[in-house]
C-alpha positions in Angstrom: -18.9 15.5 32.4 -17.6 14.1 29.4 -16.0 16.1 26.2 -17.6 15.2 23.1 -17.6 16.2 19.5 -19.7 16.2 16.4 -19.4 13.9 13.5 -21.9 15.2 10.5 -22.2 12.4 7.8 -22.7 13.0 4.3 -24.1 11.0 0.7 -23.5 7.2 1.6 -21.9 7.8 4.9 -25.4 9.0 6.1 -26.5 6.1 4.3 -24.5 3.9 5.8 -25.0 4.8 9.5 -28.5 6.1 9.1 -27.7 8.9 10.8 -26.7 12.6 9.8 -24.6 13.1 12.8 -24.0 12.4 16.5 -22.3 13.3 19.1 -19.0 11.0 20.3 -17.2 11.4 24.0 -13.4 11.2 24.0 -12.3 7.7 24.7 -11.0 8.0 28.6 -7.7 7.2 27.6 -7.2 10.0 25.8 -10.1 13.1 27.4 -9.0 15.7 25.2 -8.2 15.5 21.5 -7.9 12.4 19.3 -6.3 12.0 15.9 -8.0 11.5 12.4 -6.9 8.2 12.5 -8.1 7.7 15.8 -11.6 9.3 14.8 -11.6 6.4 11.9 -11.1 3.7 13.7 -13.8 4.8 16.3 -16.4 5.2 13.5 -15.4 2.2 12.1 -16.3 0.0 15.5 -19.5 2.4 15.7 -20.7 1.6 12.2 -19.6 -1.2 10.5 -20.6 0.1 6.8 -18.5 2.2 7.0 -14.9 0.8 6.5 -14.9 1.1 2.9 -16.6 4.7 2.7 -14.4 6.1 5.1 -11.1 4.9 3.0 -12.1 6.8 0.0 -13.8 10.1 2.2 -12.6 13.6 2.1 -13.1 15.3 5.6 -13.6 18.5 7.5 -13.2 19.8 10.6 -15.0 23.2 11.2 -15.7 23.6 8.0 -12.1 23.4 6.6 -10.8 20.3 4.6 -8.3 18.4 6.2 -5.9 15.7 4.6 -6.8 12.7 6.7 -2.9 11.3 6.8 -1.6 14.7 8.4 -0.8 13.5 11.9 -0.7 17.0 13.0 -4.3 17.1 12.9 -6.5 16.8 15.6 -10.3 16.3 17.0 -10.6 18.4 20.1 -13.6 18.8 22.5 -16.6 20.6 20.6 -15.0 20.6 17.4 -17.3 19.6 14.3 -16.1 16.4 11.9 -17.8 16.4 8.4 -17.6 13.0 6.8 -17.7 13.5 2.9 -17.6 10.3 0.3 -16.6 10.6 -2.7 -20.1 11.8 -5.0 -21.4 9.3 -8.0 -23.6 9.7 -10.4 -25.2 11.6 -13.4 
Protein backbone atom coordinates (compact mmCIF):
# COMPACT_ATOMS: atom_id res chain seq x y z
CA UNK A 1 0.00 0.00 0.00
CA UNK A 2 1.31 3.23 -0.85
CA UNK A 3 1.52 6.47 1.60
CA UNK A 4 -0.03 9.39 0.07
CA UNK A 5 -1.00 12.93 0.95
CA UNK A 6 -3.42 15.68 -0.05
CA UNK A 7 -2.68 18.63 -2.07
CA UNK A 8 -5.90 21.20 -1.87
CA UNK A 9 -5.42 23.94 -4.67
CA UNK A 10 -6.73 27.23 -4.35
CA UNK A 11 -7.72 30.72 -6.82
CA UNK A 12 -5.56 30.05 -10.11
CA UNK A 13 -3.79 26.99 -8.81
CA UNK A 14 -7.27 25.22 -9.02
CA UNK A 15 -7.44 26.96 -12.16
CA UNK A 16 -4.58 25.84 -13.39
CA UNK A 17 -4.79 22.12 -12.72
CA UNK A 18 -8.58 22.00 -12.86
CA UNK A 19 -8.64 20.32 -9.94
CA UNK A 20 -9.36 21.29 -6.23
CA UNK A 21 -7.17 18.60 -4.84
CA UNK A 22 -5.75 15.08 -5.15
CA UNK A 23 -4.23 12.71 -3.68
CA UNK A 24 -0.10 12.05 -4.35
CA UNK A 25 1.90 8.72 -3.29
CA UNK A 26 5.41 9.26 -1.92
CA UNK A 27 7.87 8.83 -4.74
CA UNK A 28 9.53 5.22 -3.87
CA UNK A 29 12.69 6.70 -3.37
CA UNK A 30 11.82 8.47 -0.58
CA UNK A 31 8.20 6.31 1.11
CA UNK A 32 7.88 8.54 3.91
CA UNK A 33 8.09 12.36 3.93
CA UNK A 34 9.21 14.70 1.21
CA UNK A 35 10.38 18.32 1.41
CA UNK A 36 8.42 21.52 0.19
CA UNK A 37 10.79 21.67 -2.45
CA UNK A 38 10.37 18.23 -3.29
CA UNK A 39 6.40 18.64 -3.23
CA UNK A 40 7.11 21.64 -5.97
CA UNK A 41 8.91 20.03 -8.17
CA UNK A 42 6.40 17.10 -8.14
CA UNK A 43 3.47 19.41 -8.86
CA UNK A 44 5.39 21.07 -11.30
CA UNK A 45 5.87 17.68 -13.56
CA UNK A 46 2.03 16.91 -12.60
CA UNK A 47 0.77 20.21 -13.88
CA UNK A 48 2.64 22.18 -16.05
CA UNK A 49 0.59 25.65 -15.39
CA UNK A 50 1.70 25.68 -12.59
CA UNK A 51 5.49 26.77 -12.46
CA UNK A 52 4.87 30.25 -12.32
CA UNK A 53 1.89 30.08 -9.69
CA UNK A 54 3.65 27.98 -7.46
CA UNK A 55 6.80 30.60 -7.31
CA UNK A 56 4.75 33.29 -6.01
CA UNK A 57 2.25 30.75 -3.62
CA UNK A 58 1.95 30.90 0.10
CA UNK A 59 1.36 27.31 1.49
CA UNK A 60 -0.10 25.23 4.29
CA UNK A 61 0.24 22.23 5.73
CA UNK A 62 -2.63 21.22 8.18
CA UNK A 63 -3.92 24.19 8.23
CA UNK A 64 -0.74 26.19 9.40
CA UNK A 65 1.30 28.39 7.03
CA UNK A 66 4.65 27.28 6.25
CA UNK A 67 7.56 29.30 4.66
CA UNK A 68 8.24 27.22 1.64
CA UNK A 69 12.39 27.82 1.85
CA UNK A 70 12.42 26.22 5.50
CA UNK A 71 14.11 22.98 4.82
CA UNK A 72 13.07 21.74 8.14
CA UNK A 73 9.69 21.37 6.76
CA UNK A 74 8.24 18.39 5.73
CA UNK A 75 5.21 16.45 3.85
CA UNK A 76 4.61 13.26 5.67
CA UNK A 77 2.06 10.43 4.96
CA UNK A 78 -1.63 11.77 5.40
CA UNK A 79 -0.72 15.20 5.89
CA UNK A 80 -2.87 17.95 4.02
CA UNK A 81 -0.83 20.58 1.51
CA UNK A 82 -2.92 23.83 0.73
CA UNK A 83 -1.65 25.61 -2.28
CA UNK A 84 -2.53 29.40 -1.97
CA UNK A 85 -1.58 32.10 -4.89
CA UNK A 86 -1.28 35.23 -4.39
CA UNK A 87 -5.23 36.93 -4.66
CA UNK A 88 -5.87 39.75 -7.52
CA UNK A 89 -8.46 41.80 -8.11
CA UNK A 90 -11.08 44.50 -7.03
Amino acid sequence: MSKEFKVLYFASAKDATNLSSETISFPSSNPSSISLQELTQILKSRHKKLGKILEHSMYAINMKYVEIDDTSIFVKEGDEVAVIPPVSGG
